[in-house]
NUFIKOL-245738 format. One record per atom (N, C-alpha, C): residue in three letters; x, y, z. Coordinates in steps of 0.2 Angstrom, whole numbers, plus 5000, padded with zeros to 4 digits. Layout:
! residues N
ALAXYZ;...
! end
This chain:
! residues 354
UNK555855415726;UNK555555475728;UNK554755475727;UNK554555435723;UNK553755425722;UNK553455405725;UNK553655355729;UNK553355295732;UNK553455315740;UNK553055365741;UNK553655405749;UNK553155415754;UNK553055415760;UNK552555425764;UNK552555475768;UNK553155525765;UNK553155595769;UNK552755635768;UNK552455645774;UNK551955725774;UNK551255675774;UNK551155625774;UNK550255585774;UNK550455585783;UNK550055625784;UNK549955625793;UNK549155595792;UNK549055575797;UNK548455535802;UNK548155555806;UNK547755595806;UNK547255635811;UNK546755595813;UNK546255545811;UNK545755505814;UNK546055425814;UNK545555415819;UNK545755325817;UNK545355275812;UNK545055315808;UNK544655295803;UNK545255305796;UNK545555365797;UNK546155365792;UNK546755325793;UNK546755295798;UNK547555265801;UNK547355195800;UNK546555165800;UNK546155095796;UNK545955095791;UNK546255125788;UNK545955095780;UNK546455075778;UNK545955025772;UNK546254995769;UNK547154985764;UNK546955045761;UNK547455055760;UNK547855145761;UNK548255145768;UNK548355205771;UNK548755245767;UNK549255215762;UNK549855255759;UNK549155275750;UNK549355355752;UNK548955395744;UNK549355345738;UNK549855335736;UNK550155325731;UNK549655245728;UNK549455185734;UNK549155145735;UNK548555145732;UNK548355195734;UNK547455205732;UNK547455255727;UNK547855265725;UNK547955295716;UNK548155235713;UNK548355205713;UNK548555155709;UNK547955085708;UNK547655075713;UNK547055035714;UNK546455065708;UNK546455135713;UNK545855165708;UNK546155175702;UNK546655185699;UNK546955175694;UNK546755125689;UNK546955055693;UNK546954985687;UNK546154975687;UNK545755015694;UNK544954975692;UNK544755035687;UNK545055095688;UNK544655125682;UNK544855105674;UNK545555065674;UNK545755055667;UNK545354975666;UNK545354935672;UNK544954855671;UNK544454885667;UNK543854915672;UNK543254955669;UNK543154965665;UNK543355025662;UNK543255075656;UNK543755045649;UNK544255045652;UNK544755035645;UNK544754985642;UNK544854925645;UNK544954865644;UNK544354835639;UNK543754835641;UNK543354795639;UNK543154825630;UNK543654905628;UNK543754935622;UNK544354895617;UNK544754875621;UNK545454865617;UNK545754795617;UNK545454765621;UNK545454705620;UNK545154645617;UNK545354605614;UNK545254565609;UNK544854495613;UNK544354475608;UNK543954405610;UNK544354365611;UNK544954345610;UNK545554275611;UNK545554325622;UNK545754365622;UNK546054375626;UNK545454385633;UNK545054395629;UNK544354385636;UNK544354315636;UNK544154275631;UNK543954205632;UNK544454165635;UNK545154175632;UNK545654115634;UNK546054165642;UNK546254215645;UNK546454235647;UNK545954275653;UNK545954335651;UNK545354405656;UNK544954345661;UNK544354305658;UNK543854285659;UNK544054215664;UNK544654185664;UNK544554125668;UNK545154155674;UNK545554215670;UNK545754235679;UNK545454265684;UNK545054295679;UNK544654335686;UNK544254275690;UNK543954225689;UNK543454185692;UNK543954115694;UNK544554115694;UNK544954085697;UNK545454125702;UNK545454195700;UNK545754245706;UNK545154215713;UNK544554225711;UNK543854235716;UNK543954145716;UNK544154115715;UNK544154045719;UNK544754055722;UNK545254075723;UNK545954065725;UNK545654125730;UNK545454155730;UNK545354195737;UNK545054165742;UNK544354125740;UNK544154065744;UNK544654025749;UNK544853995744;UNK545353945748;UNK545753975752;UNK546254045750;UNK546454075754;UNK546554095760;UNK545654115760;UNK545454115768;UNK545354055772;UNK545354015769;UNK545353945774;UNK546053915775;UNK546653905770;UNK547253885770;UNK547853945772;UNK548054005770;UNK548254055772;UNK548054085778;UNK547554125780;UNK547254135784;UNK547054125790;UNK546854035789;UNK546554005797;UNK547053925795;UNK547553935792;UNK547953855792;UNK547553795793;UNK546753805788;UNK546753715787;UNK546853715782;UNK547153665778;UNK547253615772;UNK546553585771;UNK546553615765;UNK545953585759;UNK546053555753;UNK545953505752;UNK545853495745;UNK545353465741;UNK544953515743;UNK544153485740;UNK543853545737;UNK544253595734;UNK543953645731;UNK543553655726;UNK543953595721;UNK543553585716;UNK542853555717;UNK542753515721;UNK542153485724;UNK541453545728;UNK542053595728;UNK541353655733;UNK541353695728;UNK541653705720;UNK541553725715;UNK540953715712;UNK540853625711;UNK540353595706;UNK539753615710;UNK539853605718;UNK539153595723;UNK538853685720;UNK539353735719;UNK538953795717;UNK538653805711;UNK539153785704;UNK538853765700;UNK538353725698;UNK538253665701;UNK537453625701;UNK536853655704;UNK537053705708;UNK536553715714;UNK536253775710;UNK536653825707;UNK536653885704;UNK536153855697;UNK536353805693;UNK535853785687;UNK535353755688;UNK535253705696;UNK534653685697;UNK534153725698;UNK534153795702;UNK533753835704;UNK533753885697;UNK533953885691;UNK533953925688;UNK533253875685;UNK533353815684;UNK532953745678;UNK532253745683;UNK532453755688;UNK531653725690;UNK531353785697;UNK531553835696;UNK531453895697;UNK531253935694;UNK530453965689;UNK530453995685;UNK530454065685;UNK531054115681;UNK530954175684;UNK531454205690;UNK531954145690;UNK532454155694;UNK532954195693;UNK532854245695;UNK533454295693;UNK534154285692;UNK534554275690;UNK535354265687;UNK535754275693;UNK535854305697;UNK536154355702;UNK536154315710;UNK535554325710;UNK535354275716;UNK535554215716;UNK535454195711;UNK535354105709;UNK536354075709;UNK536554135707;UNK537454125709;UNK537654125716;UNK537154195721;UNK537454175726;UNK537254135729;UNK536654095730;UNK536354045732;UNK536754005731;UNK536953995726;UNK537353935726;UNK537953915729;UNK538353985728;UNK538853995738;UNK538553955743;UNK537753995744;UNK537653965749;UNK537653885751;UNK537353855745;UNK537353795744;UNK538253765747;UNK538653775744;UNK539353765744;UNK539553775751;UNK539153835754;UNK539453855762;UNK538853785767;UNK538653775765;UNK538253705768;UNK538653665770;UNK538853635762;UNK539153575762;UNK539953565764;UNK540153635765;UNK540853665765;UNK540953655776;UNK540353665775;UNK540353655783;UNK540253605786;UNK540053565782;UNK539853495783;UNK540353455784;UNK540753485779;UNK541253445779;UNK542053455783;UNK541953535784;UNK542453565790;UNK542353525797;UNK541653485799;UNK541753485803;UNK542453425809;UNK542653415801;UNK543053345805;UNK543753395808;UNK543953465805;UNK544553485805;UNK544453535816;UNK543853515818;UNK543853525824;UNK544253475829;UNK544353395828;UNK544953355830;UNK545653345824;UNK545453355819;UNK545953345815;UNK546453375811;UNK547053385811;UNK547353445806;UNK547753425803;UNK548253455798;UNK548853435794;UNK548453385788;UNK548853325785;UNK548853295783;UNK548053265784;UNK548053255789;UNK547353185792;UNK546753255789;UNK546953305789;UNK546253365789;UNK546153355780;UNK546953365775;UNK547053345770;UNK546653305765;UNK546553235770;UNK546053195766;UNK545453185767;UNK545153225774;UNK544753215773;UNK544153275768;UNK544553315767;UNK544453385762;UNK544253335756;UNK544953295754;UNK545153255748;UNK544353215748;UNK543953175752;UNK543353145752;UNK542853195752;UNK542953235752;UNK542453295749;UNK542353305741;UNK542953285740;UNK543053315733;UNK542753225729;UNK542953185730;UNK542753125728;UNK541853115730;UNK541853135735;UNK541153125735;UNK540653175731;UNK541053215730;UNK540653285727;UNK540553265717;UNK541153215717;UNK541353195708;UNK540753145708;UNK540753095713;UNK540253025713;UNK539453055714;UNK539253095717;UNK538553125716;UNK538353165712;UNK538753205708;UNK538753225704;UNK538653205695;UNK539153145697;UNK539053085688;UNK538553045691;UNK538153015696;UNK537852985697;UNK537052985699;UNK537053035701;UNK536453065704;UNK536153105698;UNK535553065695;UNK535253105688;UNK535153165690;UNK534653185697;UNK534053225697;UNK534653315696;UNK535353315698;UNK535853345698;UNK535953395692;UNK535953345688;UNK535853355679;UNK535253365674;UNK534653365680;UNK534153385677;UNK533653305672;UNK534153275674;UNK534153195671;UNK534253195663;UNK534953225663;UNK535353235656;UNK535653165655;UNK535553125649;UNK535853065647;UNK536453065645;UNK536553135643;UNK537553125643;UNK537853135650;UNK537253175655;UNK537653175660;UNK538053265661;UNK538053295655;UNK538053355654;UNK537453405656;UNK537853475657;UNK537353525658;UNK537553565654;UNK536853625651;UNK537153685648;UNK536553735650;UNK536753785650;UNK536653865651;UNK536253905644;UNK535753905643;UNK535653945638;UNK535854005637;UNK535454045642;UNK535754135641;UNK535654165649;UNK536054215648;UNK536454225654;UNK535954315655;UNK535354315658;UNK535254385657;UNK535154395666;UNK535054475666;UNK535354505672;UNK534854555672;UNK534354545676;UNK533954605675;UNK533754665669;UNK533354615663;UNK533454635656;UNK534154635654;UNK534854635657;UNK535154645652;UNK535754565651;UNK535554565644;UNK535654495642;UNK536554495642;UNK536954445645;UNK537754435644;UNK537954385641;UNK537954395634;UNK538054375630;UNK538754375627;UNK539054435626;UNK539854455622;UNK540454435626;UNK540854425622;UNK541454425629;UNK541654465633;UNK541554535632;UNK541654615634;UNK540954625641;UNK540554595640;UNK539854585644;UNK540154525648;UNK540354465649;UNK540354405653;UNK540954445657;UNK541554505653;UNK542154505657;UNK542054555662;UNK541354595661;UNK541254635666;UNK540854605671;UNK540454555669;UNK540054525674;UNK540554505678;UNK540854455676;UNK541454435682;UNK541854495685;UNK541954545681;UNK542454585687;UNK541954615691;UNK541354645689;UNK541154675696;UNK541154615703;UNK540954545701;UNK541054505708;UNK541654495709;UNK542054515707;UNK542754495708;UNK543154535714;UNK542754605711;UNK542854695715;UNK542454675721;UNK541854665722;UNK541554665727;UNK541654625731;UNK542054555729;UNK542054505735;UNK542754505737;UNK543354535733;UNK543854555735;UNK543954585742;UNK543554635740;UNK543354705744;UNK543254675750;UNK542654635751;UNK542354575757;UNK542654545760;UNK543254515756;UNK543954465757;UNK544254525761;UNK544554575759;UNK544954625763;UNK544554645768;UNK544154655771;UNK543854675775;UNK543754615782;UNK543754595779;UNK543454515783;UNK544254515788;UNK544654495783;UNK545454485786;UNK545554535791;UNK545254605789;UNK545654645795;UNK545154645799;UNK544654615800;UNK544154635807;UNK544454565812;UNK543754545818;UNK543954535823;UNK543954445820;UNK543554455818;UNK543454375816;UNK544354325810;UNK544554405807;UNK545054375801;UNK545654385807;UNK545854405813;UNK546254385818;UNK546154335821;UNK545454305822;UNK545554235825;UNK545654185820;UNK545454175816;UNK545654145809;UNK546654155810;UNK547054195807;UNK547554185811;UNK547754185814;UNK547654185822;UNK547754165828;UNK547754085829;UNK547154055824;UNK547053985823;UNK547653955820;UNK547853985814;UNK548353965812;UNK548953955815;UNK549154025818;UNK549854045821;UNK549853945828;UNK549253975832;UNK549353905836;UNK548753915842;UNK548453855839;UNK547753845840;UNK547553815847;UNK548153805851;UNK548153785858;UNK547953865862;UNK548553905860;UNK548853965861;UNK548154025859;UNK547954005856;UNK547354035856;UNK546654025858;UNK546553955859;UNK546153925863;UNK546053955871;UNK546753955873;UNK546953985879;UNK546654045880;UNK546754075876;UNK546754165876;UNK545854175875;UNK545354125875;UNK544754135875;UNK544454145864;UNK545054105861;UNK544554105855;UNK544254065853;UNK543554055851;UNK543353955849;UNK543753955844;UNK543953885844;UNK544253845840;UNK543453845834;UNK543053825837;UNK542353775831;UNK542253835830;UNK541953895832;UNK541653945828;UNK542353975824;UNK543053985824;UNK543654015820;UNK543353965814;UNK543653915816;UNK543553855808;UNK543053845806;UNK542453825807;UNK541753805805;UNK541853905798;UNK541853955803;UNK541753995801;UNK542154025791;UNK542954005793;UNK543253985790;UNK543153955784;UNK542653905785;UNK542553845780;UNK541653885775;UNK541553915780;UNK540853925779;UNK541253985773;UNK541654055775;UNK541654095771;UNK541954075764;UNK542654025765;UNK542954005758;UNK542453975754;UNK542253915757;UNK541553885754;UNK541053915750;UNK540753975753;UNK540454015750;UNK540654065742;UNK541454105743;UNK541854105738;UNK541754055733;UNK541953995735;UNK542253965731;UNK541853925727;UNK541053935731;UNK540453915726;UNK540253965723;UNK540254035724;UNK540054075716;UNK540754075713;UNK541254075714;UNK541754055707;UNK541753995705;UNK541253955704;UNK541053875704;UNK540453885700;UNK540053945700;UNK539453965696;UNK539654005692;UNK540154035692;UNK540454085688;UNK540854075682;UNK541254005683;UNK541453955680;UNK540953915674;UNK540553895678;UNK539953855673;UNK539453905670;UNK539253965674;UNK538953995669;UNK539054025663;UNK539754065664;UNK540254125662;UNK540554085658;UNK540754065661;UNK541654025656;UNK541453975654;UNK541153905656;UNK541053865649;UNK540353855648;UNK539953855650;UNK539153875647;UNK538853805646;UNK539353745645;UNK539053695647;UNK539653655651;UNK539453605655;UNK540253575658;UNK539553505661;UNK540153475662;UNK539953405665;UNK540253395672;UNK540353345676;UNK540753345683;UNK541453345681;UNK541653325675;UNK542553325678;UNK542853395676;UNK542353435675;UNK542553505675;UNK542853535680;UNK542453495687;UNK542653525693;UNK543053435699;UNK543753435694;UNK543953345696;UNK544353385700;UNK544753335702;UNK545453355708;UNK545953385705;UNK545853385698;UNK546353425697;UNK546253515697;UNK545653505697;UNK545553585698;UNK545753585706;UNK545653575712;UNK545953575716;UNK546553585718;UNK546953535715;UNK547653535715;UNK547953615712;UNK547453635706;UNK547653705703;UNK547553745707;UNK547053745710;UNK546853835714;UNK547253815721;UNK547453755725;UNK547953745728;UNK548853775727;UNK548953765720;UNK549453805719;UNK549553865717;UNK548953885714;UNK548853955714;UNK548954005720;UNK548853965726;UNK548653995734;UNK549353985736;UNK549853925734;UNK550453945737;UNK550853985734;UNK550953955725;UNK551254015721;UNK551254095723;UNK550754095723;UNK550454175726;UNK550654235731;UNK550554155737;UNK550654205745;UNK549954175748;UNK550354135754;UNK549854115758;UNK549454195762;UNK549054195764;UNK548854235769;UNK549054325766;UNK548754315759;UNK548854375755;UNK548354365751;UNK547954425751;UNK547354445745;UNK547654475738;UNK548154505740;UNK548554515733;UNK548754455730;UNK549154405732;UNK549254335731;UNK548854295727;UNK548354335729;UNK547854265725;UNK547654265718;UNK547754345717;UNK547954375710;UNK548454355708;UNK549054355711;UNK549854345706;UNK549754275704;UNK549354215712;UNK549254165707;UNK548854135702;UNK548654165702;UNK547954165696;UNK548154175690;UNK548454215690;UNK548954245686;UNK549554215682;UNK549754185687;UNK550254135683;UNK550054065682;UNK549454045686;UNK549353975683;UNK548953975677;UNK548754035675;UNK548254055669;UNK548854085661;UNK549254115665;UNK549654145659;UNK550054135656;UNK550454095661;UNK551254065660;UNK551054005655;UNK550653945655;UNK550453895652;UNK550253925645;UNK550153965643;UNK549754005638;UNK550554035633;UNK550754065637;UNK551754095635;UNK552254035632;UNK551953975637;UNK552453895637;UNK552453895631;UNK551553865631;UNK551353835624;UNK551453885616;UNK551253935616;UNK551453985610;UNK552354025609;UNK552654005616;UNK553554005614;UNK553653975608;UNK553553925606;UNK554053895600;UNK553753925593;UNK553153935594;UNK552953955587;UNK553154045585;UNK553154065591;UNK553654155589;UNK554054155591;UNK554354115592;UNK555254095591;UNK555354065585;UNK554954035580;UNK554853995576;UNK555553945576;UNK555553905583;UNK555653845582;UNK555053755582;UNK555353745575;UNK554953715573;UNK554953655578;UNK554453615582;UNK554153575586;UNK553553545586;UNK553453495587;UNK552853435587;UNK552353475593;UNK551853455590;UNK551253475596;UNK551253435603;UNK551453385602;UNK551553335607;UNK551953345613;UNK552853395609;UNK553153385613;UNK553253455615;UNK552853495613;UNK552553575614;UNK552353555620;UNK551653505622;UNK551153515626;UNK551953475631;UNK552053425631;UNK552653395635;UNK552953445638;UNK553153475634;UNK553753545638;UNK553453575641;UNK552953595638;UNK552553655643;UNK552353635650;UNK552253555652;UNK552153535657;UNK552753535661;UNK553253505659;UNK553953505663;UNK554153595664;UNK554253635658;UNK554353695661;UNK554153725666;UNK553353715665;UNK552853765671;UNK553153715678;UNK553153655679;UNK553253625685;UNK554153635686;UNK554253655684;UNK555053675688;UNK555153745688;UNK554753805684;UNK554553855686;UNK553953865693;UNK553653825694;UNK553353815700;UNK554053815706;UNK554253745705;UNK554753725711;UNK555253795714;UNK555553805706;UNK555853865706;UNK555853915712;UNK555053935708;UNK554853995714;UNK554753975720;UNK554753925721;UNK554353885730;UNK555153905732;UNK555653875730;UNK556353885733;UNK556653945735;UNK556553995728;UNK556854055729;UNK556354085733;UNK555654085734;UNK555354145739;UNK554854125741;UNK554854045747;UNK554254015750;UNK553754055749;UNK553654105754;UNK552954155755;UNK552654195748;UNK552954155741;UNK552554165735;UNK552654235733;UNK552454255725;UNK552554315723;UNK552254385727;UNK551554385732;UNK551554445734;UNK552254445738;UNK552554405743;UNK553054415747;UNK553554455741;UNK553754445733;UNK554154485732;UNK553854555729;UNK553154545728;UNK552954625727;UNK552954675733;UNK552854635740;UNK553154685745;UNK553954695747;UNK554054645743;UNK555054685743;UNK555254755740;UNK554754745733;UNK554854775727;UNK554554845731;UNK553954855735;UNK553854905738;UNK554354945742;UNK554354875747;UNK554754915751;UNK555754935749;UNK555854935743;UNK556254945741;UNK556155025736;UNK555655035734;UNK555455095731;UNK555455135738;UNK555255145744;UNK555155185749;UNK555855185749;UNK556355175748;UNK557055195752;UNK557355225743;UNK557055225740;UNK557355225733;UNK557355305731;UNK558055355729;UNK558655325728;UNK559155305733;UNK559155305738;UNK559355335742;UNK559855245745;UNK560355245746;UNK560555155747;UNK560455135753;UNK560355155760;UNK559955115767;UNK559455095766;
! end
């Protein structure tokens, strides 16, 4: 009886497009961002910003990236981690040899930097899909580790080959505390979300799935093929290089190139299946489980206190997590938002048994 859409009538068509139509929705939303906001950064503890809070939010905002490129417009990419670093180096160049470069700018720029390269590199997916699209994404991410270890002027011409980030300030105010990095990441988190959902429901996030549904069939019907995906590559791209800034300057303050290797790829790819392809909520749920679960595996045995080797902790917790993956791929392909919209649409009819 809570969850009921009786009596929300629709008088304009500005009410009947929004975002989120049903009231129950938009109390809930405003809800968790007024508790993210306000509450959160009171009661919660420095373990839980650093090792949890702070690397899902800026891998939520990577997995939404991808999202829109793999869910959205069906190309396969696995060169995320590679359009990661291009934001990250781009974002600390212009900080180093830019003086006075404001902190804000210098992240999104770095997008920008990412959306260059991200387009550069989309352009093979104009003849090529599936798999064949797959590796060429994959030579993006190789090419992006080998200029990166290789190329001094990248690193400021660091001899370990490392960078780091002094201080993090924002128009006088310095973000230095956990509580302060875990806001700076949500407000970008909130706004490009926002961006993300807006994009998908206008004209351009139906030719994006239109490309995906079938890109002959759509072709037909008068949409570009090159402007849907260049476009596609330019916006994940962009994403996916300020959560790549956001990463290096927020979450580890210093990193070197294998910060951002294939295996970060491999990660925010299953994040986007785990999740729900062609879902914004989705890119939450996976975020969320490749961040938390791993965290639950590893501290199980010590509050169950069964006594266990470090070793075969760490062992477990990899086999665990990878067949709780498979797990979920079998029981509900379209990933955890697909069961949060069960769990909805099961509350609408609730109590009642039809």
């Amino acid at each position: 009886m809570i969850y009921r859409e009786n009596g929300q009538f629709k008088t304009t068509y500005q009410a009947d497009q929004q975002i989120f139509p049903i009231t129950q929705d938009r109390v809930l939303v405003l809800a968790l961002l007024a508790f993210a906001f306000v509450v959160v950064p009171f009661i919660a503890s420095e373990y839980l910003f650093r090792a949890i809070l702070i690397p899902f939010l800026i891998l939520s905002l990577a997995a939404l990236g991808l999202n829109i490129l793999v869910g959205y417009c069906g190309q396969i990419s696995l060169g995320t981690g590679g359009f990661m670093a291009v934001g990250a180096y781009a974002a600390y160049n212009l900080m180093v040899r830019i003086d006075g470069m404001p902190l804000v700018p210098a992240i999104l720029l770095g997008g920008v930097c990412a959306t260059v390269v991200g387009v550069l590199f989309g352009i093979p997916s104009l003849r090529i899909k599936g798999l064949y699209l797959a590796v060429a994404t994959l030579a993006a991410q190789f090419f992006c580790d080998w200029a990166f270890l290789r190329i001094k002027w990248f690193t400021n011409n660091s001899s370990s080959g490392s960078v780091n980030v002094a201080e993090l300030n924002m128009f006088g105010w310095v973000v230095d505390s956990p509580a302060e990095k875990y806001l700076f990441c949500l407000g970008f988190v909130a706004v490009f979300a926002l961006l993300a959902k807006n994009l998908v429901r206008s004209h351009i996030g139906r030719e994006w799935m239109a490309m995906r549904d079938m890109d002959v069939a759509a072709a037909v019907i008068g949409i570009r093929p090159v402007y849907a995906k260049l476009t596609a590559f330019a916006v994940s791209s962009f994403f996916v290089g300020v959560a790549g800034a956001l990463w290096g300057f927020v979450y580890l303050s210093a990193w070197e190139p294998a910060a951002f290797n294939i295996d970060r790829s491999f990660q925010l790819l299953f994040m986007v299946i785990i999740g729900g392809l062609g879902s914004i909520m989705g890119s939450f749920f996976g975020a969320a489980f490749i961040v938390i679960v791993p965290i639950l595996l590893d501290n199980a045995p010590i509050l169950l206190g069964i006594p266990i080797g470090t070793a075969t902790a760490s062992h477990l917790t990899f086999i665990i997590f990878g067949t709780l993956i498979v797990f979920f791929l079998v029981v509900e392909p379209h990933g955890l938002a697909r069961l949060w919209s069960i769990g909805k649409e099961k509350l609408r009819l609730w109590p009642f048994p039809h």
